[in-house]
Backbone as a ProteinNet text record, in pm:
[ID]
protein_1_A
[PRIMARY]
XXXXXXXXXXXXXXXXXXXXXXXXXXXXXXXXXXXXXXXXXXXXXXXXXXXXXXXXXXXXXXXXXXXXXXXXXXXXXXXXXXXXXXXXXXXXXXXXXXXXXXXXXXXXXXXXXXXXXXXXXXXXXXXXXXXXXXXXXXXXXXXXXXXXX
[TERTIARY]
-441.8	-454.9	-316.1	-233.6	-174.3	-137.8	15	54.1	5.2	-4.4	-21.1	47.4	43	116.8	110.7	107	31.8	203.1	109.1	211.3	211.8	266.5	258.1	288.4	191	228	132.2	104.8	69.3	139.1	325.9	368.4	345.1	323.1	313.6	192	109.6	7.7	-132.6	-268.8	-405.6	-462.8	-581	-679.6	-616.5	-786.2	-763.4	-681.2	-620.5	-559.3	-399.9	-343	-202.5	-156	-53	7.7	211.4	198.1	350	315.7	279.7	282.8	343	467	613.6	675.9	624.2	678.4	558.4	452.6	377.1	439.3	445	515.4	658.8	708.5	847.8	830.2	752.3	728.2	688.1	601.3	495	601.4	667.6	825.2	917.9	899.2	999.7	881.5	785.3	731.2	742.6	713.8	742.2	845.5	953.2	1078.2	1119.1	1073.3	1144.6	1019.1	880.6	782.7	772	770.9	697.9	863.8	909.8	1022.6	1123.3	1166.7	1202.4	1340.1	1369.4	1466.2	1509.7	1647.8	1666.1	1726.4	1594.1	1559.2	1469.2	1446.2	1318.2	1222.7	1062.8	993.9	922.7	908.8	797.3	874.4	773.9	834.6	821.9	810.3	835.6	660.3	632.3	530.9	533.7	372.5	382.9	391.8	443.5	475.9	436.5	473.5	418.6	433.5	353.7	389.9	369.3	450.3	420.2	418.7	385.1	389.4	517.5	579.3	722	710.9	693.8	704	634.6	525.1	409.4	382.4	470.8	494.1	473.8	458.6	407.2	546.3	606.1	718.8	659.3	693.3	629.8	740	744.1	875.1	785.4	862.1	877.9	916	851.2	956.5	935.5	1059.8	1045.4	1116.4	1175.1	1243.2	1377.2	1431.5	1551	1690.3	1696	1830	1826.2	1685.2	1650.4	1577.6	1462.1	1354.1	1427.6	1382.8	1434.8	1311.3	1320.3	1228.3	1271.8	1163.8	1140.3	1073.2	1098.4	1053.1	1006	1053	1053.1	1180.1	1186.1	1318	1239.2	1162	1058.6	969	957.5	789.5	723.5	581.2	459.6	425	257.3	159.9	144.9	167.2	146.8	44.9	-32.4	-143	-138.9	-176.3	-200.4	-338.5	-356.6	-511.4	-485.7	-619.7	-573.8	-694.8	-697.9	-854.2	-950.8	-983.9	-1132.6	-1132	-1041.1	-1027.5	-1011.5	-969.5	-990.5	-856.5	-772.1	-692.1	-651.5	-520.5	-446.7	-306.2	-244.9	-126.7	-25.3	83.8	190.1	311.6	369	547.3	564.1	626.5	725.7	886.7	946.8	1084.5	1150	1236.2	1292.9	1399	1395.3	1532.5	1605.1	1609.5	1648.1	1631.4	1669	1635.6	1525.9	1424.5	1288.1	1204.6	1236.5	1143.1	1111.9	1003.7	956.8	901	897.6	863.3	743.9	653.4	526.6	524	449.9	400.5	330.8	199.8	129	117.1	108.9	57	-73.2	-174.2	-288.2	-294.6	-241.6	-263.2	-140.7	-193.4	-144.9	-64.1	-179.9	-177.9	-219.1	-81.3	-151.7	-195.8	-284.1	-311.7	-320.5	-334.7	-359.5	-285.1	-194.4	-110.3	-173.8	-198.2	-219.3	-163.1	-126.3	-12.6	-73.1	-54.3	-78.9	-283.6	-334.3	-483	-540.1	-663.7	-747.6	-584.7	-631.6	-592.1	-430.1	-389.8	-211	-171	-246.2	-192.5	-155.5	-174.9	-103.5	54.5	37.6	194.6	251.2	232.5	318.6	441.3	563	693.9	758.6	734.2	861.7	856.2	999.8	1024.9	1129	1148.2	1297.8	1360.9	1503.3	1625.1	1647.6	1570.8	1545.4	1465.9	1384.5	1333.6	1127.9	1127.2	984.5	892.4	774.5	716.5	651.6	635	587.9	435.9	379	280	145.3	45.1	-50.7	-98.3	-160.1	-194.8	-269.6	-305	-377.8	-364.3	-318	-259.6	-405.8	-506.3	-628.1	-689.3	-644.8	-698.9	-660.3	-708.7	-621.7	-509.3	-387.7	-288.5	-311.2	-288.4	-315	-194.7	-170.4	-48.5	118.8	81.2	203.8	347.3	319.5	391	576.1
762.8	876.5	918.7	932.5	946	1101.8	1137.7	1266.6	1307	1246.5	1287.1	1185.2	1276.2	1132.2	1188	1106	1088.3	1189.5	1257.1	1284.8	1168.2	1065.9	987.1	1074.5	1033.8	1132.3	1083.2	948.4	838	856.2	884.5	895.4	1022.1	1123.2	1226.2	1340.7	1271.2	1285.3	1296.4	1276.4	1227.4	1396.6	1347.2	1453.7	1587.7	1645.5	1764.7	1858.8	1912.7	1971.3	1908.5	1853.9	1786.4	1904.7	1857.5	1968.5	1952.6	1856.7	1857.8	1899.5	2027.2	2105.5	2068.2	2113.3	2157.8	1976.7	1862.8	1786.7	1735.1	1765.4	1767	1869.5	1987.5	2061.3	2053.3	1981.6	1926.8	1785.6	1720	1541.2	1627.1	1714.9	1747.1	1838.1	1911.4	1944.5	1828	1732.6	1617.2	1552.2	1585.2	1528.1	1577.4	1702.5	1832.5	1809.3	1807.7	1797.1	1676.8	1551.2	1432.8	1417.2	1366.4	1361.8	1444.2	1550.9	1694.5	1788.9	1793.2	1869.3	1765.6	1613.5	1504.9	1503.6	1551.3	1583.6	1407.6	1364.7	1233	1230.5	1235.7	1185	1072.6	1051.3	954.7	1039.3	1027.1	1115.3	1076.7	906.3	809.1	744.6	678.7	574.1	428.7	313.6	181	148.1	119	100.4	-6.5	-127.7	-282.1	-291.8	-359.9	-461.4	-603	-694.7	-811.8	-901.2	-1037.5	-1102.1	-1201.2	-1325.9	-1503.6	-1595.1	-1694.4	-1768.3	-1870	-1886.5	-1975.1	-2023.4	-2153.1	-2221	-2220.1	-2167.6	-2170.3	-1992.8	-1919.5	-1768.4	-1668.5	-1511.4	-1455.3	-1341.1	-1314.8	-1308.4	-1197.9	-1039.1	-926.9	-828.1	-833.1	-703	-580.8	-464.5	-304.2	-207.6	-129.7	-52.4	58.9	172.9	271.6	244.5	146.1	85.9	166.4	276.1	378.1	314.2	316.1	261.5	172.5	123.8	-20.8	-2.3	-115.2	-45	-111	-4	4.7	-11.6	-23.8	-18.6	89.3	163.3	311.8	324.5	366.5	376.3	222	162	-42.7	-144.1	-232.7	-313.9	-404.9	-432	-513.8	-457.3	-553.9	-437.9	-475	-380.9	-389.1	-329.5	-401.7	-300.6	-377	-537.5	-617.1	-750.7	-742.4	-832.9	-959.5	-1071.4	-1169.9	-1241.6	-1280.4	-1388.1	-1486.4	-1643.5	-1733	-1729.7	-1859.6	-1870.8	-1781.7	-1818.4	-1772.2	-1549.5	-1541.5	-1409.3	-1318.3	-1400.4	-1310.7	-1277.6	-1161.6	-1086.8	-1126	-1128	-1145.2	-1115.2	-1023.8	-988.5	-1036.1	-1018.2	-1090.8	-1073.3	-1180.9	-1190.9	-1145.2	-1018.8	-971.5	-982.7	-964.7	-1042.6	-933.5	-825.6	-727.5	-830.7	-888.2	-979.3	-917.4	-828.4	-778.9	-635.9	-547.1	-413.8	-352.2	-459.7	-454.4	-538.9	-639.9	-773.5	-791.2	-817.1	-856.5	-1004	-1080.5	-1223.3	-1193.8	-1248.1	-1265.3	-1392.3	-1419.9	-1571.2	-1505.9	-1658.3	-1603.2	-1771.4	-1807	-1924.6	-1950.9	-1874.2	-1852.4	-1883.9	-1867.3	-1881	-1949.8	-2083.2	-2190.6	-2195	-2115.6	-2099.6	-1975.7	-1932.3	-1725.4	-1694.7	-1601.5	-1595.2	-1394.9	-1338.5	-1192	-1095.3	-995.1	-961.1	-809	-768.2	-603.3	-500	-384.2	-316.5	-183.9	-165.6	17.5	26.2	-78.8	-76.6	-104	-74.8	-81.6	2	-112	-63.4	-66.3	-163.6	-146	-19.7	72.7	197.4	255.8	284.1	347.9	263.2	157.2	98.1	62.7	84.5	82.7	142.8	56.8	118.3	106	66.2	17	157.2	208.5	351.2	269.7	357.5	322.9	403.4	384.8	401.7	606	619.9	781.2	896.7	762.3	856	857.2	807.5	799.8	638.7	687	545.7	450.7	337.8	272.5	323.6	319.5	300.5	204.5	198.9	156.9	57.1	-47.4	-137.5	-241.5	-342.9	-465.3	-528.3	-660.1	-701.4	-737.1	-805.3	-811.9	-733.1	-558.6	-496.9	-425.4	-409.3	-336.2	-232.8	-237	-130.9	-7.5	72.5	184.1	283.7	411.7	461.7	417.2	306.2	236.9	253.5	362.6	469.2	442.1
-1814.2	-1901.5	-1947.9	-2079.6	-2142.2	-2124.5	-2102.5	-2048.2	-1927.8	-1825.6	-1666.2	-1566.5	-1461.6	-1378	-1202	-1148.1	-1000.4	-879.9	-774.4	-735.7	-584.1	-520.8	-452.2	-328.2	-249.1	-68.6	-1.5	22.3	108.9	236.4	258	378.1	413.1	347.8	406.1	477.9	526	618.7	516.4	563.7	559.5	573	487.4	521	396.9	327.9	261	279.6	434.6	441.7	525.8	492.1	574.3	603.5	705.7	805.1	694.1	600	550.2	438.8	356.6	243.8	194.3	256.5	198.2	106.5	188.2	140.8	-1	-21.8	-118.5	-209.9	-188.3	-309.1	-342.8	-278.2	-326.1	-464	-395.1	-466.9	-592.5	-584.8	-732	-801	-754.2	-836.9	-870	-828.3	-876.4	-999.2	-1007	-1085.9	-1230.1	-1204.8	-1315.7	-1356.1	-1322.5	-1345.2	-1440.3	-1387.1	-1457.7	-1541.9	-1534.9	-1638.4	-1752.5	-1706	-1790.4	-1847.3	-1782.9	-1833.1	-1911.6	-1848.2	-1909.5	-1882.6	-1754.6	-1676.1	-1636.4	-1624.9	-1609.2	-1467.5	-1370.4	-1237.2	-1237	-1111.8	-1059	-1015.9	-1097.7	-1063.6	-1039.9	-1050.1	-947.5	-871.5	-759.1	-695.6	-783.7	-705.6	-786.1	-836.9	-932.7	-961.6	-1044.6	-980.8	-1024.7	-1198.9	-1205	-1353.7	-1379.6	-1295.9	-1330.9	-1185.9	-1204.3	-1096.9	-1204.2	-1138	-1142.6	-1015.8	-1022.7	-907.8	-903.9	-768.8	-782.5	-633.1	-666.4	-495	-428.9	-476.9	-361.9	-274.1	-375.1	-341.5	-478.2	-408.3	-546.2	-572	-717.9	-675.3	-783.3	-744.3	-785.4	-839.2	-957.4	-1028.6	-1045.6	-1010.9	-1067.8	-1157.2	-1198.6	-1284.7	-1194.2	-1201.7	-1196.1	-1017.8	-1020.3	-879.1	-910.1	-954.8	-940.9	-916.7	-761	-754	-661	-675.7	-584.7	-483.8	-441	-325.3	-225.8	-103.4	47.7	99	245.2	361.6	419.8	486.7	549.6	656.2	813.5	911.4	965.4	949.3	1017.1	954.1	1031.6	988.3	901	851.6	789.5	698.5	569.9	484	526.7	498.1	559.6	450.5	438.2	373.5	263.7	261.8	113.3	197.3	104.8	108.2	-39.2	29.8	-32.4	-52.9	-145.9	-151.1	-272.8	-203.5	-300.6	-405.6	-420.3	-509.5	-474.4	-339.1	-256.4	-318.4	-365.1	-366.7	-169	-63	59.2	72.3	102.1	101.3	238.5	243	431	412.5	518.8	530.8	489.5	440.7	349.5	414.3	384.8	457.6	325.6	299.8	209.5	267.4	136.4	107.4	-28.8	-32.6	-110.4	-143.9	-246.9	-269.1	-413.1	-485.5	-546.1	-596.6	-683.8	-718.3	-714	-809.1	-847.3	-793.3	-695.7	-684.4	-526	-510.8	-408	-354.3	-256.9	-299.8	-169.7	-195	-104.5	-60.8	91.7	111.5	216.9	276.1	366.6	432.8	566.3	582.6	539.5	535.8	482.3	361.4	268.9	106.9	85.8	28.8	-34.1	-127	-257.4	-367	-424.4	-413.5	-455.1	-587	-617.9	-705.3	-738.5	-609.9	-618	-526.2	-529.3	-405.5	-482	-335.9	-316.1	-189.6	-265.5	-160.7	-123.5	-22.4	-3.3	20.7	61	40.7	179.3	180.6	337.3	446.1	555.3	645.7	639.8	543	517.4	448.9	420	355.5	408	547	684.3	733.7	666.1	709.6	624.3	493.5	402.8	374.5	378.2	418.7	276.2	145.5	56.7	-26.3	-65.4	-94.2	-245	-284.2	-399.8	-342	-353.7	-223.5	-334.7	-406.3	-437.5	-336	-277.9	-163.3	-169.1	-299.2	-328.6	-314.1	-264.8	-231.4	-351.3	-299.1	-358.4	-417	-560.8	-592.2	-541.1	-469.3	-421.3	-553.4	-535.1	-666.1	-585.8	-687.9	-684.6	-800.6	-783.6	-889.2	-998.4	-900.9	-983.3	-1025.6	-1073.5	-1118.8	-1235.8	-1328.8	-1432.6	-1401.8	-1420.9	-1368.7	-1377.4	-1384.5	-1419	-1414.6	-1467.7	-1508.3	-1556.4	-1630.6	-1684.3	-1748.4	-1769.2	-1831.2	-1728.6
[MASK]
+++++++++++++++++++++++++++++++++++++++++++++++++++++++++++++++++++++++++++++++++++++++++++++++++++++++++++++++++++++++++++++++++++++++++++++++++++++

């Protein structure tokens, strides 16, 4: 939807009522701020753009990756899923090898064809932030994107 935009707070606790307010009404002021007011911050986190396949791996660019994505609370990402043909989804060796890019592989999938982040049960361990402080956007690559902006 054209003129709106998501306030991301996946890390910051579950359920209608979370116990971290304060960090929800902070994110949704960073949103105001850089979207709506047009203030030149980061007012999303990294959100998907494209993937291709290279080597037998799925190699996934961002926009809105600020001043480059980090890992947050683990020495490792978590929270990216892979699948091949069959369409069945399985945990992903992610790989941050540049600003915007992420490289996927799985022993499981051969031949990737679909990588999804932030979904089922990896949404609770999803660690990749842009080094601004904001998380990654939740996605599926097999699905129409949504907020592109």
């Amino acid at each position: 939807h054209p003129k709106t935009a998501m306030v991301q707070a996946v890390d910051l606790g579950t359920g209608v009522h979370p116990s971290n307010k304060s960090g929800y009404g902070t994110r949704a002021a960073i949103v105001a701020r850089g979207f709506v007011y047009g203030e030149d911050i980061a007012w999303s986190g990294p959100r998907y753009k494209s993937h291709e396949v290279k080597e037998g791996k799925l190699v996934l660019k961002f926009d809105h990756a600020g001043k480059g994505l980090a890992i947050q609370y683990a020495d490792v990402v978590h929270g990216f899923l892979l699948a091949g043909e069959d369409g069945v989804f399985h945990r992903a060796e992610a790989e941050i090898t540049a600003a915007d890019t992420v490289v996927l592989s799985s022993p499981k999938v051969s031949a990737p064809k679909a990588a999804g982040y932030g979904w089922a049960k990896q949404r609770l361990d999803a660690n990749v932030f842009s080094k601004d402080g904001l998380p990654m956007v939740a996605f599926r690559t097999d699905w129409q994107a949504l907020g592109t902006r």
